[in-house]
mmCIF file as Biopython writes it, N, C-alpha, C and O atoms, coordinates in Angstrom:
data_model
#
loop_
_atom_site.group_PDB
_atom_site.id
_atom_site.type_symbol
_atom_site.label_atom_id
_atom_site.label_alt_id
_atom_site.label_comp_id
_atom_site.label_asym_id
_atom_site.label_entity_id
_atom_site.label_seq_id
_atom_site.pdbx_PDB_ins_code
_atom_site.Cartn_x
_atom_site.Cartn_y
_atom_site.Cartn_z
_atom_site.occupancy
_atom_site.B_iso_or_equiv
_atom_site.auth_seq_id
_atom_site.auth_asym_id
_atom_site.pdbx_PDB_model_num
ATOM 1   N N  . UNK A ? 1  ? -74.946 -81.470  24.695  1.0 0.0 1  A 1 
ATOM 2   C CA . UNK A ? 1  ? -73.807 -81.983  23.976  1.0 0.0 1  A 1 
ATOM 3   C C  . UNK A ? 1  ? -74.269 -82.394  22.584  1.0 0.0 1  A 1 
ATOM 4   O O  . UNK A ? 1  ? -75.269 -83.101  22.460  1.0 0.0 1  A 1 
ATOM 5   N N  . UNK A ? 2  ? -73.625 -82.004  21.616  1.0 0.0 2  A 1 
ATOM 6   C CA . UNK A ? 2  ? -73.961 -82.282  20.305  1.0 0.0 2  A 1 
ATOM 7   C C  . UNK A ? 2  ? -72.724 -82.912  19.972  1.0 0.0 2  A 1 
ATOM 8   O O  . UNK A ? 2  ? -71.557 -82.791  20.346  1.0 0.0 2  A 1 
ATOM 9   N N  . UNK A ? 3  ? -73.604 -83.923  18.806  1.0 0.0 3  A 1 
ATOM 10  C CA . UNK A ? 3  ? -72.301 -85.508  18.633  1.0 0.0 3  A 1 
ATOM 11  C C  . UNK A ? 3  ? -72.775 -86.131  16.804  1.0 0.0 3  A 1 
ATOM 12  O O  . UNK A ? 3  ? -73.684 -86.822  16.344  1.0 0.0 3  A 1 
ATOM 13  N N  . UNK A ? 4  ? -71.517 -85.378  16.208  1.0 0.0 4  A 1 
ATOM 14  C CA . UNK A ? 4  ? -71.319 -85.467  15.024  1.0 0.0 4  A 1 
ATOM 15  C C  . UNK A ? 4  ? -71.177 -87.155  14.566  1.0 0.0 4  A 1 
ATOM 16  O O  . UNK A ? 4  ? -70.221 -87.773  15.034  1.0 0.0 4  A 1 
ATOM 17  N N  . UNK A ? 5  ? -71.889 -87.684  13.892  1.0 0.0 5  A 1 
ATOM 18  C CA . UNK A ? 5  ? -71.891 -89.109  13.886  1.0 0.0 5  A 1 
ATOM 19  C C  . UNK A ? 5  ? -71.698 -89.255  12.130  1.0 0.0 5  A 1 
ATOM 20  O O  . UNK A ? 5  ? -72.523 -88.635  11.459  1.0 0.0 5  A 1 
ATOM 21  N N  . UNK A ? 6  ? -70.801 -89.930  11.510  1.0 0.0 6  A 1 
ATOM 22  C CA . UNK A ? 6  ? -70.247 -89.953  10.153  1.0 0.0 6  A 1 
ATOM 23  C C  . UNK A ? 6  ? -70.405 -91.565  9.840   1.0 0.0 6  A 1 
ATOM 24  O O  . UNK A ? 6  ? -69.766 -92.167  10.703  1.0 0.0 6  A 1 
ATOM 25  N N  . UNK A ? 7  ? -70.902 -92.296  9.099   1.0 0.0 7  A 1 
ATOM 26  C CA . UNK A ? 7  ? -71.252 -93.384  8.499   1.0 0.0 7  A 1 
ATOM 27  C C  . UNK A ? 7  ? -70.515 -93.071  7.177   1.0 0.0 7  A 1 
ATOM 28  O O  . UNK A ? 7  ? -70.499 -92.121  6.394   1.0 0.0 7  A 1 
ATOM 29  N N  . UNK A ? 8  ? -69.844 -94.412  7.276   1.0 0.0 8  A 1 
ATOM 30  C CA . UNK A ? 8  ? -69.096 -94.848  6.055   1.0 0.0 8  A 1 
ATOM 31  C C  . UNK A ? 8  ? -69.155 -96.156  5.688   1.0 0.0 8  A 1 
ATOM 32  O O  . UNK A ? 8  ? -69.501 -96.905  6.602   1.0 0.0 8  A 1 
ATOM 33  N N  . UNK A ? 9  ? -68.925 -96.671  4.631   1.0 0.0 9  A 1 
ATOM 34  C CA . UNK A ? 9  ? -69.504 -97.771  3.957   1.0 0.0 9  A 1 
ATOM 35  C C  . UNK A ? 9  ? -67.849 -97.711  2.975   1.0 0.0 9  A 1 
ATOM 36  O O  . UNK A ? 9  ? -67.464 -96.900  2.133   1.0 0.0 9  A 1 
ATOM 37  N N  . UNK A ? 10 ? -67.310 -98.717  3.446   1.0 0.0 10 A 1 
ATOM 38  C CA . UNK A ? 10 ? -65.983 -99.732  2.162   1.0 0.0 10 A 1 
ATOM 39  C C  . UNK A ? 10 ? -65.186 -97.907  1.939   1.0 0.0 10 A 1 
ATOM 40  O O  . UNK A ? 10 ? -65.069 -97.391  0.828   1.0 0.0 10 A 1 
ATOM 41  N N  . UNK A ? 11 ? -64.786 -97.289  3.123   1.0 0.0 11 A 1 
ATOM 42  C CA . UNK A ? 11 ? -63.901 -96.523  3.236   1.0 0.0 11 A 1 
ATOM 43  C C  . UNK A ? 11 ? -64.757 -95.041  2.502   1.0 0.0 11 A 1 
ATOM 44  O O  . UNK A ? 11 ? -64.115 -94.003  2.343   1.0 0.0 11 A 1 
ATOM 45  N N  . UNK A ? 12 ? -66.220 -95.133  2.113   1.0 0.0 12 A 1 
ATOM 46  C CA . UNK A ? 12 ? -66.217 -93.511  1.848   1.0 0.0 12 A 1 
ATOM 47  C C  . UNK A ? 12 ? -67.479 -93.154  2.302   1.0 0.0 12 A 1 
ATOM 48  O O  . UNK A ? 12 ? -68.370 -93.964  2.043   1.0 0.0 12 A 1 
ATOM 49  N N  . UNK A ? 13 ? -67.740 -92.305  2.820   1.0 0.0 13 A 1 
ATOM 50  C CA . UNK A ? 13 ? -68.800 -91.405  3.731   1.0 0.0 13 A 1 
ATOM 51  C C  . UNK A ? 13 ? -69.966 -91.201  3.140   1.0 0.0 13 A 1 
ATOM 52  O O  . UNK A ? 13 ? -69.957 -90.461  2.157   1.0 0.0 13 A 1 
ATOM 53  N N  . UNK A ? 14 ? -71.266 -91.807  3.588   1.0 0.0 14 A 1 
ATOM 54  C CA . UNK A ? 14 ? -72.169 -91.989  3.011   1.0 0.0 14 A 1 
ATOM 55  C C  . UNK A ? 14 ? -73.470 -91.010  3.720   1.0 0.0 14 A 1 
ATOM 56  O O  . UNK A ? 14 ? -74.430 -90.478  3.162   1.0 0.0 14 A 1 
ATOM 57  N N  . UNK A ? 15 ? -73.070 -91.024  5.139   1.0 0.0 15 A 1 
ATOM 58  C CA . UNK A ? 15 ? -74.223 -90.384  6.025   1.0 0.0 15 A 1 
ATOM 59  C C  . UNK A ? 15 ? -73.474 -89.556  7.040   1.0 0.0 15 A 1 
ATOM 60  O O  . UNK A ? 15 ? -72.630 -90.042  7.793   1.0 0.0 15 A 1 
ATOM 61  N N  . UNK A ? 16 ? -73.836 -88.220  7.027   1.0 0.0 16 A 1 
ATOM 62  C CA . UNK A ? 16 ? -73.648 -87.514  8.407   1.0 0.0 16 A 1 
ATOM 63  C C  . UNK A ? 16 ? -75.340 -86.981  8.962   1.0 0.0 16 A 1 
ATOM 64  O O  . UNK A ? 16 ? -76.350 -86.706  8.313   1.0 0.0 16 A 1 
ATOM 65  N N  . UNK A ? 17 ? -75.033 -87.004  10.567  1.0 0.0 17 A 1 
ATOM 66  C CA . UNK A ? 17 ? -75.521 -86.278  11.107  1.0 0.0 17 A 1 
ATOM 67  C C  . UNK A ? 17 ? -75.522 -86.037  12.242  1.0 0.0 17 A 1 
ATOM 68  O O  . UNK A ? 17 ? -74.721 -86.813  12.763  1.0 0.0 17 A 1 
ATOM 69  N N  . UNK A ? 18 ? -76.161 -85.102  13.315  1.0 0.0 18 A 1 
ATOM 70  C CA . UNK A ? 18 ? -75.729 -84.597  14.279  1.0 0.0 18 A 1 
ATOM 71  C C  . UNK A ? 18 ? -76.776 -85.104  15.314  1.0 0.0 18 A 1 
ATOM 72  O O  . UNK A ? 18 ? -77.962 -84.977  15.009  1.0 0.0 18 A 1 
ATOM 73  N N  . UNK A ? 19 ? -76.388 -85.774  16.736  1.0 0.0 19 A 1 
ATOM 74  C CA . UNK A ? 19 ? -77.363 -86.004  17.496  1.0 0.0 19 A 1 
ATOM 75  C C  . UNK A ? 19 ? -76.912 -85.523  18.928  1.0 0.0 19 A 1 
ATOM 76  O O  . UNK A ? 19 ? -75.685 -85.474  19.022  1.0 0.0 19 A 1 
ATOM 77  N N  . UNK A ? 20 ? -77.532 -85.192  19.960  1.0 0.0 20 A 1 
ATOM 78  C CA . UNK A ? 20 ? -77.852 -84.419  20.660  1.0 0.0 20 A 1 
ATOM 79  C C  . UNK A ? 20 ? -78.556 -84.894  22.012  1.0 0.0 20 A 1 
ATOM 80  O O  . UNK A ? 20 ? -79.625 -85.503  22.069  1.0 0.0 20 A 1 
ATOM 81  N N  . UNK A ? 21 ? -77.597 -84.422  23.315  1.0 0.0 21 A 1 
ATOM 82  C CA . UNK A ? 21 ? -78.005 -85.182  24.669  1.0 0.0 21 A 1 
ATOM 83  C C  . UNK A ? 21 ? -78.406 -83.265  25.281  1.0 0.0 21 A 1 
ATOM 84  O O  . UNK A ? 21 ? -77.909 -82.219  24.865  1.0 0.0 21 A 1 
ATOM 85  N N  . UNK A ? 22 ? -79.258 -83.440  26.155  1.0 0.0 22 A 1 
ATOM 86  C CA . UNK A ? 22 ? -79.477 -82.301  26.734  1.0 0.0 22 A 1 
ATOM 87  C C  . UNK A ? 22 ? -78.214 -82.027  27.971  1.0 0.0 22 A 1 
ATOM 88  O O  . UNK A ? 22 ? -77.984 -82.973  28.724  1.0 0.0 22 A 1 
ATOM 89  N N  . UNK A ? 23 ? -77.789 -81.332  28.070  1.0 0.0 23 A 1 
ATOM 90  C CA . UNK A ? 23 ? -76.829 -80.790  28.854  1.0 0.0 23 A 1 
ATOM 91  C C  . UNK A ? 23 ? -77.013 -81.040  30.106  1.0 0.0 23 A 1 
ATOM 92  O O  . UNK A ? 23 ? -75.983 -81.265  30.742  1.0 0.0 23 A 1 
ATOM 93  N N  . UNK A ? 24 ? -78.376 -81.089  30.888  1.0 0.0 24 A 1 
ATOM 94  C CA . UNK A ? 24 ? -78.972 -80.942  32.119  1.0 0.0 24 A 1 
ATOM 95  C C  . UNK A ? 24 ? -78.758 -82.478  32.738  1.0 0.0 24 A 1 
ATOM 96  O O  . UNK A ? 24 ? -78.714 -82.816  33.921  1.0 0.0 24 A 1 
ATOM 97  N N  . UNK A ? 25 ? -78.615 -83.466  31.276  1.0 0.0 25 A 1 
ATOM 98  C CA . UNK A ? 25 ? -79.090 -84.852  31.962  1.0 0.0 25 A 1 
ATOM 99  C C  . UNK A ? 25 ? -77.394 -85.266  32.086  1.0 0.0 25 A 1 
ATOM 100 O O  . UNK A ? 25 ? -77.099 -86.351  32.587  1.0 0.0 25 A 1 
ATOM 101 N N  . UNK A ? 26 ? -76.273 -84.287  31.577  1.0 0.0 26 A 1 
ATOM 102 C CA . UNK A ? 26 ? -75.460 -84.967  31.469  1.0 0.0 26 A 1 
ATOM 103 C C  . UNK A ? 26 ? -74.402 -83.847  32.628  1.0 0.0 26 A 1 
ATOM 104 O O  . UNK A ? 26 ? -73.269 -83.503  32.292  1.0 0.0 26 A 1 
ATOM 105 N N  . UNK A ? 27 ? -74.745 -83.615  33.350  1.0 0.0 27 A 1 
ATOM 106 C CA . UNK A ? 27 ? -74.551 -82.300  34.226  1.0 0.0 27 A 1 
ATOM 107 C C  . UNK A ? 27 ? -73.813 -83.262  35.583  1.0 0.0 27 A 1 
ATOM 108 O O  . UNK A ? 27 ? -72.692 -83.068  36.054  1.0 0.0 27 A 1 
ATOM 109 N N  . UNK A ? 28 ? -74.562 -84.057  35.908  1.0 0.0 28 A 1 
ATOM 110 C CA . UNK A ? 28 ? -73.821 -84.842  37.089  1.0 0.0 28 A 1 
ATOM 111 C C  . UNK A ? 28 ? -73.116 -86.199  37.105  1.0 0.0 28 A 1 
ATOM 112 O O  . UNK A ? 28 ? -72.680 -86.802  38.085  1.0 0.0 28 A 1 
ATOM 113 N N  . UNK A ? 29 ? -73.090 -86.595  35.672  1.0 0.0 29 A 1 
ATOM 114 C CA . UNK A ? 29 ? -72.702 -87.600  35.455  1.0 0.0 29 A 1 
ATOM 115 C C  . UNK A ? 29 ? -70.704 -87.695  35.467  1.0 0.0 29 A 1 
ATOM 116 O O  . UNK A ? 29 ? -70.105 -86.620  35.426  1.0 0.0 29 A 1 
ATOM 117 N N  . UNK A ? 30 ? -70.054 -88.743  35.511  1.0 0.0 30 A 1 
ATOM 118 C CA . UNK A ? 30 ? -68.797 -88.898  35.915  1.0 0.0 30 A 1 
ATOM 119 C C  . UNK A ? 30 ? -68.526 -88.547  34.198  1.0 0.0 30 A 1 
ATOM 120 O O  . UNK A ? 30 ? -69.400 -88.157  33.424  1.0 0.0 30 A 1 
ATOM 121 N N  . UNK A ? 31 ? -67.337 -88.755  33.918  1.0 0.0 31 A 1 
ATOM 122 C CA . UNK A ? 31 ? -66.550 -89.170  32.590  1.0 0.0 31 A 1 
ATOM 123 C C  . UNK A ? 31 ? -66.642 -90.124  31.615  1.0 0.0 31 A 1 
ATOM 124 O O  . UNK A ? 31 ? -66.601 -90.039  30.387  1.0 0.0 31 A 1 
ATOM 125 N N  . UNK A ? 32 ? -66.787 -91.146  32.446  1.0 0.0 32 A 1 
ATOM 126 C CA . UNK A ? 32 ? -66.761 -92.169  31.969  1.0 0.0 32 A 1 
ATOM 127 C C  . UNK A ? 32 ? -68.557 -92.738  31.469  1.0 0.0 32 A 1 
ATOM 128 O O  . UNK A ? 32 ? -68.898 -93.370  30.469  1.0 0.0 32 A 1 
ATOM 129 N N  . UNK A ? 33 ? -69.464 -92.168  32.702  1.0 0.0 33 A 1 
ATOM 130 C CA . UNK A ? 33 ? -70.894 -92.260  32.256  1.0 0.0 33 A 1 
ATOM 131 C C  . UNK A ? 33 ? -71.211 -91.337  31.279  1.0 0.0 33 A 1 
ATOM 132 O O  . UNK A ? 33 ? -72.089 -91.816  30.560  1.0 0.0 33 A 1 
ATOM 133 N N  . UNK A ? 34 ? -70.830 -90.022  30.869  1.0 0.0 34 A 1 
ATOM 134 C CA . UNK A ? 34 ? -70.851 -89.308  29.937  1.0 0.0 34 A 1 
ATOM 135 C C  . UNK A ? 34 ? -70.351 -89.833  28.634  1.0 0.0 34 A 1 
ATOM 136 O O  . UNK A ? 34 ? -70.895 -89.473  27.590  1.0 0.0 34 A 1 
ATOM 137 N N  . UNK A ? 35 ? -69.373 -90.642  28.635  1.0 0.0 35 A 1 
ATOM 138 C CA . UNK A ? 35 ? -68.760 -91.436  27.442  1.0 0.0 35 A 1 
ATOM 139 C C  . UNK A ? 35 ? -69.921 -92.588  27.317  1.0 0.0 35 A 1 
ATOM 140 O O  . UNK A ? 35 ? -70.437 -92.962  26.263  1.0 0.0 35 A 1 
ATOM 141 N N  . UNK A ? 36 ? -70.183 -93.016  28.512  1.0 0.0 36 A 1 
ATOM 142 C CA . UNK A ? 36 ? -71.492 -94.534  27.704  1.0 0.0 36 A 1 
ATOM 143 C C  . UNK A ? 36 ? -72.719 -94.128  27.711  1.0 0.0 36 A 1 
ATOM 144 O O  . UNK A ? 36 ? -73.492 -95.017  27.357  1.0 0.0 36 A 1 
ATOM 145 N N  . UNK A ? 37 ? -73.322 -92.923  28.031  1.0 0.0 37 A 1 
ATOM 146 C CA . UNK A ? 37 ? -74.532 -91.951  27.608  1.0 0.0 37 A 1 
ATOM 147 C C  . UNK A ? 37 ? -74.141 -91.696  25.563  1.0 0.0 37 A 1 
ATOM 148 O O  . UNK A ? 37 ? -74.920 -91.930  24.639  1.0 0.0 37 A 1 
ATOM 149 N N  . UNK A ? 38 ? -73.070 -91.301  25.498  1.0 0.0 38 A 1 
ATOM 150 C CA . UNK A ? 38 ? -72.699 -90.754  24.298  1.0 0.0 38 A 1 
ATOM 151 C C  . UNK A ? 38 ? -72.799 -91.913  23.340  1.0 0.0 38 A 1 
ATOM 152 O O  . UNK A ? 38 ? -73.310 -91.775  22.229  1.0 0.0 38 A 1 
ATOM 153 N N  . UNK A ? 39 ? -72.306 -93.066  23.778  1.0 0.0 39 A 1 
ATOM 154 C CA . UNK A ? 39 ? -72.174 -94.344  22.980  1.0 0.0 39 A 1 
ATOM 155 C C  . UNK A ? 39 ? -73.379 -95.148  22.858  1.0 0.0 39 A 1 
ATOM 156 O O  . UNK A ? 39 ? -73.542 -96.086  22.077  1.0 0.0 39 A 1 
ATOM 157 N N  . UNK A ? 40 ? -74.306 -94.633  23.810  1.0 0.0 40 A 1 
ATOM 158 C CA . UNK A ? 40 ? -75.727 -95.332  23.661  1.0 0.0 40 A 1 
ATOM 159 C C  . UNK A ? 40 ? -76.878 -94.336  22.667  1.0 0.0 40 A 1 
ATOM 160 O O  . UNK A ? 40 ? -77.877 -94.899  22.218  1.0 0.0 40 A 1 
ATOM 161 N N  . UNK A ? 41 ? -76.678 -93.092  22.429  1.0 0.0 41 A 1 
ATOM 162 C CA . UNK A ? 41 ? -77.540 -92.012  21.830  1.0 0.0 41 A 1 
ATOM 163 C C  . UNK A ? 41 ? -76.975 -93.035  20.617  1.0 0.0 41 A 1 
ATOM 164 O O  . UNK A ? 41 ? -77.697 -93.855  20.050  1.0 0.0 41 A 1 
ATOM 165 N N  . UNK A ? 42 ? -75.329 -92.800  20.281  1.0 0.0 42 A 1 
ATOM 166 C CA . UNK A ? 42 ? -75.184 -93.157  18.927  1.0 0.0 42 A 1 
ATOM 167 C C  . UNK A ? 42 ? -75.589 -94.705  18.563  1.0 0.0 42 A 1 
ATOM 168 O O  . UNK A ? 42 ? -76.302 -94.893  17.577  1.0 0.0 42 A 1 
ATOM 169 N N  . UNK A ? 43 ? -75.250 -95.538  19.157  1.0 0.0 43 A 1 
ATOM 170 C CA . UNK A ? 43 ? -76.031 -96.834  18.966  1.0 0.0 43 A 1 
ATOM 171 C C  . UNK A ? 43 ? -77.568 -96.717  18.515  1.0 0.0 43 A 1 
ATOM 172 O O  . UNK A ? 43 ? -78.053 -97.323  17.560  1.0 0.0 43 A 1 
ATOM 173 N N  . UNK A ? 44 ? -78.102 -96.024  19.183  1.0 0.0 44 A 1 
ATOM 174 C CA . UNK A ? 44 ? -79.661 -95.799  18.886  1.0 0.0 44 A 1 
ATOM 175 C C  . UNK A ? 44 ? -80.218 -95.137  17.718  1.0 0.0 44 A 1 
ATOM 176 O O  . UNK A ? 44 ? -81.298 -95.260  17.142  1.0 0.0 44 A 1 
ATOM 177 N N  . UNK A ? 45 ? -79.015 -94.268  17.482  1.0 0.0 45 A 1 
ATOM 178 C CA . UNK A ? 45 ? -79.303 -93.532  16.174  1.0 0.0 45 A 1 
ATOM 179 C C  . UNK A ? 45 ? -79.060 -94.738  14.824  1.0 0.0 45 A 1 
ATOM 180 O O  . UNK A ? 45 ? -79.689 -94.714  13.766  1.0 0.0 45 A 1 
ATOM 181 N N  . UNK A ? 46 ? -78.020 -95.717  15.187  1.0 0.0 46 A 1 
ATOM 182 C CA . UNK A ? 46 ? -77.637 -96.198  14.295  1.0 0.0 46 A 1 
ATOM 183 C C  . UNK A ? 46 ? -78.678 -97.653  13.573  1.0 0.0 46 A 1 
ATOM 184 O O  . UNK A ? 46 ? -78.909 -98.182  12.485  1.0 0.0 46 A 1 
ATOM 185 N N  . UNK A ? 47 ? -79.061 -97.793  15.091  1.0 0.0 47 A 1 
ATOM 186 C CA . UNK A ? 47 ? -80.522 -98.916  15.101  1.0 0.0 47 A 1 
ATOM 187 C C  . UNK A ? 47 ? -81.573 -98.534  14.108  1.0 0.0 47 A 1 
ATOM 188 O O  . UNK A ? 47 ? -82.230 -99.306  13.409  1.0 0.0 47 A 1 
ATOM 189 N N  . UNK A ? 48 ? -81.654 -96.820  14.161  1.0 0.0 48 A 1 
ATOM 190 C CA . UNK A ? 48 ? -82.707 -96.564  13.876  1.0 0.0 48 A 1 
ATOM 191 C C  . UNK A ? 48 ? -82.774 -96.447  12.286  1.0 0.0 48 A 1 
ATOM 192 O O  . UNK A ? 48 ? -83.664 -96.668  11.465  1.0 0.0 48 A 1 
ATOM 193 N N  . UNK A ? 49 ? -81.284 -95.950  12.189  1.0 0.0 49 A 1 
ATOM 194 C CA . UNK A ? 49 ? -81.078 -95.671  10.051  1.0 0.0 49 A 1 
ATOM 195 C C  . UNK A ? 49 ? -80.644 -96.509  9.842   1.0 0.0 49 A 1 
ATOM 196 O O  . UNK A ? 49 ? -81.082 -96.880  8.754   1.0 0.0 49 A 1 
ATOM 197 N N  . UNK A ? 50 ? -79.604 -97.524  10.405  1.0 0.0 50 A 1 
ATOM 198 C CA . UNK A ? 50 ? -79.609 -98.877  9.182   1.0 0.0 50 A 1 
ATOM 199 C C  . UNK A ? 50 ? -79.870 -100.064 9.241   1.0 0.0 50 A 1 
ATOM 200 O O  . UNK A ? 50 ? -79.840 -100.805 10.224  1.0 0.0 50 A 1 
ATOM 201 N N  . UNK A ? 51 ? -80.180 -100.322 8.016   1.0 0.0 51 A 1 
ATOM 202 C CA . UNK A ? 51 ? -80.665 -101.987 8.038   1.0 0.0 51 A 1 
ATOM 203 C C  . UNK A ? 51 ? -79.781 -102.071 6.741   1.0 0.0 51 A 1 
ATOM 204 O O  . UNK A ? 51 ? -79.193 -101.275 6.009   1.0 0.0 51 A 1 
ATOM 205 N N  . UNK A ? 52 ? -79.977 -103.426 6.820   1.0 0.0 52 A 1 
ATOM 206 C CA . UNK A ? 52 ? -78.499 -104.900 5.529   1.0 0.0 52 A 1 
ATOM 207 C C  . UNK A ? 52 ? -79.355 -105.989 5.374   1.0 0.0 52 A 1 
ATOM 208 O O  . UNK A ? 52 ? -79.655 -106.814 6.236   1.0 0.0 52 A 1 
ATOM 209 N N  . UNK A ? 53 ? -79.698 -105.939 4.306   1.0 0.0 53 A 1 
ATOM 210 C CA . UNK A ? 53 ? -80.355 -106.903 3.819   1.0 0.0 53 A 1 
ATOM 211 C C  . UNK A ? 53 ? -79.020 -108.088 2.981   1.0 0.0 53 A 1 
ATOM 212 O O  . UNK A ? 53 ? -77.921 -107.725 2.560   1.0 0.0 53 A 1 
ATOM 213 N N  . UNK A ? 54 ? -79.569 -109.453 2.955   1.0 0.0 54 A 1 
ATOM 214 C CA . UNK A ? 54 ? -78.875 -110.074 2.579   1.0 0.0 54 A 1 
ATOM 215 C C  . UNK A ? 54 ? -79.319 -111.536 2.554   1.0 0.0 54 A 1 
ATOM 216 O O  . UNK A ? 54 ? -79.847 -112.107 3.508   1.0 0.0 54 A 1 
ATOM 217 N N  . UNK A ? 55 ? -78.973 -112.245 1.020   1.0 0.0 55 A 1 
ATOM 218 C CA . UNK A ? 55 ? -79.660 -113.417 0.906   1.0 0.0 55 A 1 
ATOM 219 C C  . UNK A ? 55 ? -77.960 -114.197 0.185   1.0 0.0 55 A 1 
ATOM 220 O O  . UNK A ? 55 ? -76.915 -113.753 -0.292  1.0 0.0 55 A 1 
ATOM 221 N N  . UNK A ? 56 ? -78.601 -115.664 0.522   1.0 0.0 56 A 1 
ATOM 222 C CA . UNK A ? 56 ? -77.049 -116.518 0.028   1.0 0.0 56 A 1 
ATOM 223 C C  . UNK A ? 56 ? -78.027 -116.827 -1.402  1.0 0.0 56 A 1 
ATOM 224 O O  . UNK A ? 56 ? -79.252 -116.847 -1.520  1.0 0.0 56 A 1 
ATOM 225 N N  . UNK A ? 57 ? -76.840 -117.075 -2.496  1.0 0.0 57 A 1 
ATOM 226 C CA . UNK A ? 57 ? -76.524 -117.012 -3.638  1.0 0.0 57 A 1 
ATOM 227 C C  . UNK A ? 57 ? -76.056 -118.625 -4.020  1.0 0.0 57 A 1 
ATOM 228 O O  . UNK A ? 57 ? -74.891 -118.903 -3.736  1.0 0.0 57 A 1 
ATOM 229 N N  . UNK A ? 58 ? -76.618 -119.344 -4.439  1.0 0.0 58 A 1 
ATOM 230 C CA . UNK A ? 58 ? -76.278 -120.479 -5.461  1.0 0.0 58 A 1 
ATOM 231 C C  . UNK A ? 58 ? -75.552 -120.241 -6.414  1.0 0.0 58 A 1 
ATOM 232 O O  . UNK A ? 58 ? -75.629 -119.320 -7.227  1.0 0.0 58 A 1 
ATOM 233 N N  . UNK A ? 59 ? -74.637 -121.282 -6.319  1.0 0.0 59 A 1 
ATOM 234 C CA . UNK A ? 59 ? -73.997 -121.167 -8.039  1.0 0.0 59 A 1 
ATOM 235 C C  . UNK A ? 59 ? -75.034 -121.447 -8.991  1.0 0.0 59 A 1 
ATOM 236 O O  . UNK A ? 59 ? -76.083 -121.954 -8.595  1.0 0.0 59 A 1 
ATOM 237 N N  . UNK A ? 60 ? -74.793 -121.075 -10.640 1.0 0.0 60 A 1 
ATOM 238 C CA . UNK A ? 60 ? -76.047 -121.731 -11.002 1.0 0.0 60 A 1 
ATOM 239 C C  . UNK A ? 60 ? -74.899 -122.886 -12.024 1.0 0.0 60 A 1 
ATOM 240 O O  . UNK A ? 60 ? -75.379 -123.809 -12.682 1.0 0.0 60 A 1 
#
């Protein structure tokens, strides 16, 4: 199964790419485990490319 994953940032598209479960592992699984197999690849992908940096700001 290949799974088009689109990152957007304040409404415009910054990152695509395509990630990928082997067919074999997803062969006996129900519907619904196939949907939280799918939602965990992309979580992982997403762990892996972004980070947010961020510091608080004083008035001066």
């Amino acid at each position: 199964m290949k799974i088009k994953v689109c990152l957007s940032v304040d409404g415009q598209e910054v990152k695509e790419d395509v990630v990928e479960i082997d067919d074999d592992k997803l062969a006996e699984l129900s519907e619904e485990e196939v949907a939280a197999a799918a939602e965990a690849v992309v979580r992982r992908w997403a762990d892996r490319k972004l980070s947010i940096a961020w510091e608080v700001v004083q008035p001066e």
